[in-house]
C-alpha positions in Angstrom: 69.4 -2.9 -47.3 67.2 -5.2 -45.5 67.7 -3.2 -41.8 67.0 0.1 -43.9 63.4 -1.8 -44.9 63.3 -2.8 -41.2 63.8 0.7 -40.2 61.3 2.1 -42.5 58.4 -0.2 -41.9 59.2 0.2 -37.7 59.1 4.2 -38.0 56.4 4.1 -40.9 54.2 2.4 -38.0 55.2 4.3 -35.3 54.3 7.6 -37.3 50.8 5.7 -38.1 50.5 4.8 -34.0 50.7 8.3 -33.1 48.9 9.9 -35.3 45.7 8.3 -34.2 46.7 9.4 -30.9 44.4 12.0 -29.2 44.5 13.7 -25.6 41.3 14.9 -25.5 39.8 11.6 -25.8 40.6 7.7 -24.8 42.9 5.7 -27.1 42.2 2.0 -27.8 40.7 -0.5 -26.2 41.7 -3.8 -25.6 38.2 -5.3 -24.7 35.7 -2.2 -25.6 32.8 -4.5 -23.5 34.6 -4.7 -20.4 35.0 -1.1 -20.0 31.9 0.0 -21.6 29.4 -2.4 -20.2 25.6 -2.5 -21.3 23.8 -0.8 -18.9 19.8 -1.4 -19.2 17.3 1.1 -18.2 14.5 -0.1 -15.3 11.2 -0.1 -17.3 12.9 0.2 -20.9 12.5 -3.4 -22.7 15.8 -5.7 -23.1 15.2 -8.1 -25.3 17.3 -11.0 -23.7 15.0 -10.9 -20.0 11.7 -12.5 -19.5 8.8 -10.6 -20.4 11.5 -8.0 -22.0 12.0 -5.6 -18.4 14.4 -5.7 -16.1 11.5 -4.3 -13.7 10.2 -7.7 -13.0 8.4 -9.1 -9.5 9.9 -11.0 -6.6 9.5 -14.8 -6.9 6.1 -16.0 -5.6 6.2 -16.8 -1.6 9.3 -14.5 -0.7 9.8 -12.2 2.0 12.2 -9.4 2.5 15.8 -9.7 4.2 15.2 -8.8 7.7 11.3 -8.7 7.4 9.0 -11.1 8.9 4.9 -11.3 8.0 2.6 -9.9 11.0 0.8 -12.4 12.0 -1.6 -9.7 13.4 -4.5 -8.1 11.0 -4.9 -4.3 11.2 -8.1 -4.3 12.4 -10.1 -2.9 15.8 -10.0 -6.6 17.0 -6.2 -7.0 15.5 -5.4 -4.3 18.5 -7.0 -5.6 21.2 -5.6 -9.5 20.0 -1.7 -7.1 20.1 -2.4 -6.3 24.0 -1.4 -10.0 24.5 1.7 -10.6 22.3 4.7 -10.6 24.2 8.4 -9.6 22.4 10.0 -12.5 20.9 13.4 -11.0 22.0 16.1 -12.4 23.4 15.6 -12.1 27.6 19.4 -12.7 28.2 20.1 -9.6 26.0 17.6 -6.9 26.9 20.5 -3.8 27.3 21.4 -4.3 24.0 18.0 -4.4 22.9 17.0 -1.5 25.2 20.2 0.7 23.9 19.4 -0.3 20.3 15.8 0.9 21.2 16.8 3.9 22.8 18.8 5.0 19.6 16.0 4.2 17.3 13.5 6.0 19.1 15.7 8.9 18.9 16.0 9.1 15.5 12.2 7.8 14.6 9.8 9.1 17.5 11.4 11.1 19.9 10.9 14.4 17.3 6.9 13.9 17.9 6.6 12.2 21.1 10.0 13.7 23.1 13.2 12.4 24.6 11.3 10.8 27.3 7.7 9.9 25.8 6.2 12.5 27.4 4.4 13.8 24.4 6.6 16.6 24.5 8.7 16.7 21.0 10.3 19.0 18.9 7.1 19.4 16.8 5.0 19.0 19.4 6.7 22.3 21.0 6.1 24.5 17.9 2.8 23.4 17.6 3.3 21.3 13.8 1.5 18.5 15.4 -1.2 18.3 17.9 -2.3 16.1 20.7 0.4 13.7 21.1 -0.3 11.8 24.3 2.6 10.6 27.0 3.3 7.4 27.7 2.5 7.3 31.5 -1.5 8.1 30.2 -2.9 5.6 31.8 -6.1 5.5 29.4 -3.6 4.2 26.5 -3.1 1.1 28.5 0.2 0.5 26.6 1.6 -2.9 26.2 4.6 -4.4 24.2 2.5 -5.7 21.7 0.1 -2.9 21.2 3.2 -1.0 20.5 4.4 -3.2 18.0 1.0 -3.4 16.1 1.2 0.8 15.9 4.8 1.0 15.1 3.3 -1.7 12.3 0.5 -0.2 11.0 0.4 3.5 12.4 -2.3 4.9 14.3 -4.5 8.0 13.6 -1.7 10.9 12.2 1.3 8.5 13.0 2.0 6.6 9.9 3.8 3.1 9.5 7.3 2.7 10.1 7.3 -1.0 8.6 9.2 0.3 5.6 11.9 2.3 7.4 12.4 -0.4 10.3 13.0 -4.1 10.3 11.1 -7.1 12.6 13.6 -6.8 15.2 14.2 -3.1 15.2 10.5 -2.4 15.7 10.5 -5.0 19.2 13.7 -2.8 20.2 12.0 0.4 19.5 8.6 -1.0 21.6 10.8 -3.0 24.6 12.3 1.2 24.9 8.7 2.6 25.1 7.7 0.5 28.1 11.2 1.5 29.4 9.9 5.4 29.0 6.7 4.4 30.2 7.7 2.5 33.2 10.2 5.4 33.9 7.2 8.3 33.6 5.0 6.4 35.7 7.4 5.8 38.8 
């Protein structure tokens, strides 16, 4: 008699088990909260953060991984003060820096201004942008610096690739231009 109650109450509960059972959605959950995390929306408000965002501003003084603060205004007078600056990279490692240019300036200038700085891109050729001048110019008077302080801030229909490019990537992509340049002018 008591392993018949045992048998009862052991199927009675398996019936109950699989009758809740569903394929066409999930079972039960050990720990709902660890597969179903709370997920908060950018600008919506959550109560448990300050000022109730999760959208909140950097920490006061900070800078960007990888970024560093110009030093140089963007200014008429910031440009002529660039014509001076020399590249704070490495001297012992200028290949690397010059092939690490070389493939930056292919993927960021060479549409407009051409494989070789000759003015001479891709959209240069069907006439999408107009007057890009070559390197070997020798009104541009091109230095390391000066090429910095455009790749910086941009210059006339150029924009500013400080966003897409980091500190060092920038002195790459400038150290290749006076590559081009001293390669044009030869």
């Amino acid at each position: 008699m008591n392993s018949f109650k045992k048998l009862a109450i052991l199927f009675g509960l398996a019936i109950v088990m699989t009758s809740c059972q569903s394929k066409g959605s999930r079972n039960y959950q050990y720990m709902p909260n660890m597969y179903e995390s709370v997920g908060y929306e950018t600008y919506g408000e959550a109560d448990i953060l300050p000022n109730n965002s999760e959208a909140m501003l950097p920490p006061a003084n900070t800078i960007n991984r990888g970024w560093l603060p110009y030093e140089i205004e963007n200014s008429p007078e910031g440009k002529e003060l660039s014509r001076l600056q020399n590249s704070p990279l490495d001297s012992m490692n200028v290949e690397t820096n010059l092939a690490k240019g070389g493939q930056l300036y292919t993927i960021y200038c060479a549409i407009c201004h051409g494989d070789k700085g000759d003015g001479k891109g891709t959209l240069v050729k069907r006439e999408k942008i107009l007057g890009v001048p070559s390197y070997a110019d020798p009104v541009r008077n091109l230095t390391v610096g000066s090429t910095y302080y455009t790749i910086h801030y941009g210059l006339n229909s150029m924009g500013s690739y400080a966003s897409q490019m980091d500190t060092e990537e920038m002195w790459q992509v400038s150290e290749y231009v006076m590559k081009l340049k001293q390669d044009l002018t030869k």
